[in-house]
LOFI-268539 format. One record per residue: residue in three letters; x, y, z of N, C-alpha, C in turn; residue number from 1. Coordinates in Angstrom, 2 decimals, always signed. Layout:
N
 res     n_X     n_Y     n_Z    ca_X    ca_Y    ca_Z     c_X     c_Y     c_Z   n
 ala       X       Y       Z       X       Y       Z       X       Y       Z NUM
...
# end
This chain:
125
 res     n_X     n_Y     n_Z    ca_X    ca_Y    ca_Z     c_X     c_Y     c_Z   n
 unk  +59.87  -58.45  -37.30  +59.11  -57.87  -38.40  +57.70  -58.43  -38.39   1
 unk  +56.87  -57.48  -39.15  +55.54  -58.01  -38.58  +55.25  -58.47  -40.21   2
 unk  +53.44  -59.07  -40.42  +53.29  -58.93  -41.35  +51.62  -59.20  -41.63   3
 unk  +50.98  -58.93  -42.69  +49.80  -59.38  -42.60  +49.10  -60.39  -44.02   4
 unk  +48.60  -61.39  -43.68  +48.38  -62.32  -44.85  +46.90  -62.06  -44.79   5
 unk  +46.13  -62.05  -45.68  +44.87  -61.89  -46.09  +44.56  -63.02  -46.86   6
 unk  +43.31  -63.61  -46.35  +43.37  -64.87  -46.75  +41.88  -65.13  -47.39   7
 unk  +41.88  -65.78  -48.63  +40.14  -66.02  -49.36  +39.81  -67.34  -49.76   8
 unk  +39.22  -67.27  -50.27  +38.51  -69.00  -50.55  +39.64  -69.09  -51.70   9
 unk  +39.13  -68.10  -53.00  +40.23  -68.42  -54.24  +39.19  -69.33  -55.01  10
 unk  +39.25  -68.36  -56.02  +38.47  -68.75  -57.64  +39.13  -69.73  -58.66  11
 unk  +38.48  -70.12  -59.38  +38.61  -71.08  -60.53  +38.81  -69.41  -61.76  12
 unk  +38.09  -68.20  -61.51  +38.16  -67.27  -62.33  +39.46  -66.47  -61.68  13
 unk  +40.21  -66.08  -62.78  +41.48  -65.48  -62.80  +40.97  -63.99  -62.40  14
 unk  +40.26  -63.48  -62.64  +39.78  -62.02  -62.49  +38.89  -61.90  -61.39  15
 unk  +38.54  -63.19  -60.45  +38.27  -62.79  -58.85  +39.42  -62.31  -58.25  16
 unk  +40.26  -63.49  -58.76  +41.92  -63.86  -57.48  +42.44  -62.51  -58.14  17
 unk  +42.40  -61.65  -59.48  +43.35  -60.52  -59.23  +42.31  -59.26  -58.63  18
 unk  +41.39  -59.56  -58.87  +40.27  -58.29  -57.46  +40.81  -58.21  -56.26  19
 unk  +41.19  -59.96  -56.34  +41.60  -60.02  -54.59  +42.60  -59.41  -54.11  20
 unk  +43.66  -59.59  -55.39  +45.00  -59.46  -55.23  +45.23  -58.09  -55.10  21
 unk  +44.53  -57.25  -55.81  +44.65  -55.70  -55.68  +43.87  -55.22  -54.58  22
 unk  +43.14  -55.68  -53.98  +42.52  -55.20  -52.63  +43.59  -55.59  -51.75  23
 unk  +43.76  -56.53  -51.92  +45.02  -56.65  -50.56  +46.51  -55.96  -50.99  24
 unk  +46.82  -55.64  -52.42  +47.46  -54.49  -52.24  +47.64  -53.35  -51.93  25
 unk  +46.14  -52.92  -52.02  +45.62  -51.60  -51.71  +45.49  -51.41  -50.13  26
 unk  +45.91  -52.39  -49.68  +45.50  -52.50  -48.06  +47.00  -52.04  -47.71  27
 unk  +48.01  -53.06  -48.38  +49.29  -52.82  -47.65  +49.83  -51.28  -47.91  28
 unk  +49.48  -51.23  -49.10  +49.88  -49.31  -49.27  +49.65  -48.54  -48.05  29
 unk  +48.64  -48.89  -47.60  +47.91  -48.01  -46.32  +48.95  -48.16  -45.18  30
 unk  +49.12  -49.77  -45.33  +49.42  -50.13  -43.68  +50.95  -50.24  -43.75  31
 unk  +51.91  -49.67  -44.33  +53.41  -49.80  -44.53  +53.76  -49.41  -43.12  32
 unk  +53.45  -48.38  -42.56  +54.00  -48.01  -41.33  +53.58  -48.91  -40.13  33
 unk  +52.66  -49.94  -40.32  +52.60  -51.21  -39.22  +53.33  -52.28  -39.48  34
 unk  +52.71  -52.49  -41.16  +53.41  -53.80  -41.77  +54.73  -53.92  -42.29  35
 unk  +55.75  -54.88  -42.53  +56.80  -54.87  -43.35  +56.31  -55.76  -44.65  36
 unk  +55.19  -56.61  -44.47  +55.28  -57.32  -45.72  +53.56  -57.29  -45.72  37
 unk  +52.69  -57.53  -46.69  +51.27  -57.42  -46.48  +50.83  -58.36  -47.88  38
 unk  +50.24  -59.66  -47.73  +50.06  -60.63  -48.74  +48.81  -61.31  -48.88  39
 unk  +48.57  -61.55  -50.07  +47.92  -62.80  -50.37  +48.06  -64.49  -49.79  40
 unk  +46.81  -65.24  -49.60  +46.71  -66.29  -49.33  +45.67  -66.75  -49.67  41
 unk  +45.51  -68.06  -50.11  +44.48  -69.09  -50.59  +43.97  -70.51  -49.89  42
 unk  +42.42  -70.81  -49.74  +42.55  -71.92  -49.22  +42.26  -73.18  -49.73  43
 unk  +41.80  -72.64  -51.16  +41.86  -73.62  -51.94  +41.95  -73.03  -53.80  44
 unk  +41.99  -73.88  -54.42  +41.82  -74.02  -55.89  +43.59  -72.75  -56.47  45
 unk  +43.69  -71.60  -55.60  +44.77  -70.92  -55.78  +46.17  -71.01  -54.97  46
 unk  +47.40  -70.25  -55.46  +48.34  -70.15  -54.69  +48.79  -68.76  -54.46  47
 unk  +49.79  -68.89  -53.32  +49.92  -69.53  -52.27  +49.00  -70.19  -51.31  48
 unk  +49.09  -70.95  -51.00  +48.38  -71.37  -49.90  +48.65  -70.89  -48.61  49
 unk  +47.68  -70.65  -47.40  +48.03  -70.13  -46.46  +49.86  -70.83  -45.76  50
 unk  +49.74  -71.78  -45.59  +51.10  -72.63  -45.05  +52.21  -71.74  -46.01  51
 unk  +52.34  -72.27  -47.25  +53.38  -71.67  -48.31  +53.43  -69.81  -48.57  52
 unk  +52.77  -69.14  -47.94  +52.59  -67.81  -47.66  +53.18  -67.66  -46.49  53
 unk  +53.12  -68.16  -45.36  +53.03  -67.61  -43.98  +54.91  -68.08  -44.21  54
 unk  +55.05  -69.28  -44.26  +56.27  -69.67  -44.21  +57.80  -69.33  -45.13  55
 unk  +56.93  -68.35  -46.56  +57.36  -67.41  -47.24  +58.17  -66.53  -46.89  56
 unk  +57.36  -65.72  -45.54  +57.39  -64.87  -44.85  +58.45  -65.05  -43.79  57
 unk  +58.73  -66.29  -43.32  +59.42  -66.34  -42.29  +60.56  -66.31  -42.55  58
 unk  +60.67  -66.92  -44.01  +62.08  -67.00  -44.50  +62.50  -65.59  -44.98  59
 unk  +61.71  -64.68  -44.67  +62.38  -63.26  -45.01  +62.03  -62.73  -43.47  60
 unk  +62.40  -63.09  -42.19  +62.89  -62.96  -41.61  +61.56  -62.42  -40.25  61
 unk  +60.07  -62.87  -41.16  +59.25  -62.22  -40.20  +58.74  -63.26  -39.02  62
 unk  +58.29  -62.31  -37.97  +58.31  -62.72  -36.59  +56.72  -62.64  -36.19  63
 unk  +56.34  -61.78  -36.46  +54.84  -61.83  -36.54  +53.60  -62.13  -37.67  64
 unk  +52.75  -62.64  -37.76  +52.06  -62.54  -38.42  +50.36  -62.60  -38.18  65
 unk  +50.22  -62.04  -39.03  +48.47  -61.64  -38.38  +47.76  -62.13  -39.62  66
 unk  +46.49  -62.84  -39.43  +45.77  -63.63  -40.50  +44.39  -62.99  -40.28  67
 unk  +43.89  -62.61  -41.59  +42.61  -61.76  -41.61  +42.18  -62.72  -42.82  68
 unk  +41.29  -63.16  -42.18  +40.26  -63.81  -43.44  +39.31  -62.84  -43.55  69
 unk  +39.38  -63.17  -45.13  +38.61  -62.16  -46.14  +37.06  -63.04  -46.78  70
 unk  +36.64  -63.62  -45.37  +35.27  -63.83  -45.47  +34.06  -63.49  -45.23  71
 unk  +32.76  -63.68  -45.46  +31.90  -62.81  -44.81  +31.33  -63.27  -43.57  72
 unk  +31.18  -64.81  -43.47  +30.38  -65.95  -42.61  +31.05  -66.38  -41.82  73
 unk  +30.73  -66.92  -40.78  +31.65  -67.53  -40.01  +31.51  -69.36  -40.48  74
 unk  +31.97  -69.32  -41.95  +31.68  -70.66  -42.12  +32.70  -71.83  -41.58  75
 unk  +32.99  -73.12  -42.16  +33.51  -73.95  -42.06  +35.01  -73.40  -42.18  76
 unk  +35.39  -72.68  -43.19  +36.87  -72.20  -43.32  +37.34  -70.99  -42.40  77
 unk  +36.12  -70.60  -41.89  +36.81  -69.37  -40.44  +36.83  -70.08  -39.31  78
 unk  +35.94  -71.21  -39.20  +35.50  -71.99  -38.00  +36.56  -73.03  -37.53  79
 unk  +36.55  -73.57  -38.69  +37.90  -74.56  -38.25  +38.94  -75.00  -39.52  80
 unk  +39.03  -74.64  -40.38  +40.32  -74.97  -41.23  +41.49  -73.65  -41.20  81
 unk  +40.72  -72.69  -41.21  +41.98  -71.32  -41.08  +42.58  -71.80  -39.73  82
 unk  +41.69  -72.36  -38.69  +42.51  -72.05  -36.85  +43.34  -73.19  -37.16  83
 unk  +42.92  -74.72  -37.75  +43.69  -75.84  -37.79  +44.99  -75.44  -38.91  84
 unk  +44.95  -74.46  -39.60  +46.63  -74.61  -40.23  +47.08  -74.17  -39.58  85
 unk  +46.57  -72.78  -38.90  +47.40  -71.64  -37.79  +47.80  -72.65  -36.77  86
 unk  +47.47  -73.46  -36.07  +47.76  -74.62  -35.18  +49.52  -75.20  -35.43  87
 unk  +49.30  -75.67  -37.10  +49.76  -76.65  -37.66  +51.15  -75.74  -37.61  88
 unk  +51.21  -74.18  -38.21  +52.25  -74.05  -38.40  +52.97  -73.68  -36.81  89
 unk  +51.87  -72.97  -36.14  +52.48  -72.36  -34.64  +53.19  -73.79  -33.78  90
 unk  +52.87  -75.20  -34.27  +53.51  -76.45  -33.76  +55.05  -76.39  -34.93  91
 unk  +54.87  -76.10  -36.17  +55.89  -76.75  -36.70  +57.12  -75.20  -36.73  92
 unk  +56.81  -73.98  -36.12  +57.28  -72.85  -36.36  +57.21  -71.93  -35.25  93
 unk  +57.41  -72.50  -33.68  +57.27  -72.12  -32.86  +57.79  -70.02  -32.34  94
 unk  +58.67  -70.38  -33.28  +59.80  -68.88  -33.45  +58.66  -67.50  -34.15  95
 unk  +57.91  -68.11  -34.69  +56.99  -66.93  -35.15  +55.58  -66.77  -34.82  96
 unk  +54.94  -65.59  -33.95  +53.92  -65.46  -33.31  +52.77  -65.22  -34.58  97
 unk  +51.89  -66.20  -34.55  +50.94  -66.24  -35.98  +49.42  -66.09  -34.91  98
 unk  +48.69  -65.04  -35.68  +47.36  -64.50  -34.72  +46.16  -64.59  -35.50  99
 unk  +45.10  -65.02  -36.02  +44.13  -65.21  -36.14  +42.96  -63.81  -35.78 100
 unk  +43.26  -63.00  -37.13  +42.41  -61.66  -37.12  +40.47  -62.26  -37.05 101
 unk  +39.98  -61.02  -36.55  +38.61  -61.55  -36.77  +37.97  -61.54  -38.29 102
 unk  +37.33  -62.63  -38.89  +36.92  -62.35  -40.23  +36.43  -60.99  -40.63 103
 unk  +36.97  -60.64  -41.78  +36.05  -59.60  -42.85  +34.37  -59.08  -41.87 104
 unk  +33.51  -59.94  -42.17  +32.16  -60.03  -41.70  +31.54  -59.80  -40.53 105
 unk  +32.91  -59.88  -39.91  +32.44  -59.44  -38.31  +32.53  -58.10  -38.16 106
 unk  +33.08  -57.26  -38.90  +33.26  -56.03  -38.67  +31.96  -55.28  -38.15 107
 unk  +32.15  -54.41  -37.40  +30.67  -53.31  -37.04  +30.85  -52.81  -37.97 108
 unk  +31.30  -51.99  -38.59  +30.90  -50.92  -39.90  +30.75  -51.76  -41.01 109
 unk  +30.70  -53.18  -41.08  +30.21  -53.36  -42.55  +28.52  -53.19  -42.73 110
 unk  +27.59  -53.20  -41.88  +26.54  -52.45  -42.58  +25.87  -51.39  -43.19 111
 unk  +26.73  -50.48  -42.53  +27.26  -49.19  -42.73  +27.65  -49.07  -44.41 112
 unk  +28.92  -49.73  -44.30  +29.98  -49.68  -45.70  +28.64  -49.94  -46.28 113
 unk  +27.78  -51.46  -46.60  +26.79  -52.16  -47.79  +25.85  -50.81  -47.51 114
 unk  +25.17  -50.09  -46.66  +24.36  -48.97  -46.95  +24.84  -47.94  -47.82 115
 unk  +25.79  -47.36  -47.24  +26.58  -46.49  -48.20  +26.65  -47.29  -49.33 116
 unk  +27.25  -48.24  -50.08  +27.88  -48.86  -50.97  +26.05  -49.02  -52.29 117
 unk  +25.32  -49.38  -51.39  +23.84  -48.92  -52.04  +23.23  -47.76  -52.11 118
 unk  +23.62  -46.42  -51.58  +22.97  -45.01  -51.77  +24.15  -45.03  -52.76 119
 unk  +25.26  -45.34  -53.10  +25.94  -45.05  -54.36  +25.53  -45.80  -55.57 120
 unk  +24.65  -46.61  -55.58  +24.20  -47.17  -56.28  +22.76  -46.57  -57.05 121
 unk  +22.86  -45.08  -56.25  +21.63  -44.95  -56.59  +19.97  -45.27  -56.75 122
 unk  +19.88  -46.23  -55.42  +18.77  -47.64  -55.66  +17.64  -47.18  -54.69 123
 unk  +17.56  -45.77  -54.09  +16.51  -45.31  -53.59  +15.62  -44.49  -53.68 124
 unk  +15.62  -44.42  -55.37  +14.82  -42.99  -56.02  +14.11  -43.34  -56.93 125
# end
């Protein structure tokens, strides 16, 4: 079984983490016919935490998992704390193939999306 964890920094404000939470629901709606399970993860201040998410997962029986950080930068937490848990668990959980999506930010069409996302804004007239 496959699955996909979406993973964010995680707010001190309750009404970021449920923005978050409904975007990454709105994702799995889409992706049912790839995914069996499609979740939330945190790397700090919220829960689950990536470890207590991924390993969630395993205990319902999944075999794959794919990690998409939901950042824009390639900062300190895409650079090396997301790869060092993925490490941590692929040593302590050898049975489940865990993959390291490319961040949010790297995407080619996100300049695209922020152009569009500003002609809807109406901000060129």
């Amino acid at each position: 079984m496959k699955a996909l964890l979406v993973v964010a920094h995680g707010s001190r404000r309750e009404q970021a983490n449920e923005e978050f939470t409904a975007f990454v629901q709105n994702i799995g709606e889409k992706t049912r016919e790839y995914y069996h399970f499609v979740g939330t993860a945190f790397l700090e201040i919220c829960h689950p935490s990536l470890v207590d998410a991924a390993r969630a997962l395993m205990a319902k029986g999944v075999t794959h998992i794919h990690v998409y950080p939901y950042f824009l930068n390639t900062g300190k937490h895409v650079d090396v704390d997301i790869p060092a848990i993925i490490k941590g668990l692929k040593e302590s959980t050898p049975d489940c193939h865990i993959t390291m999506l490319e961040y949010f930010g790297k995407s080619n069409g996100i300049v695209n999306f922020a152009l569009q996302h500003l002609r809807s804004q109406d901000v060129w007239h």
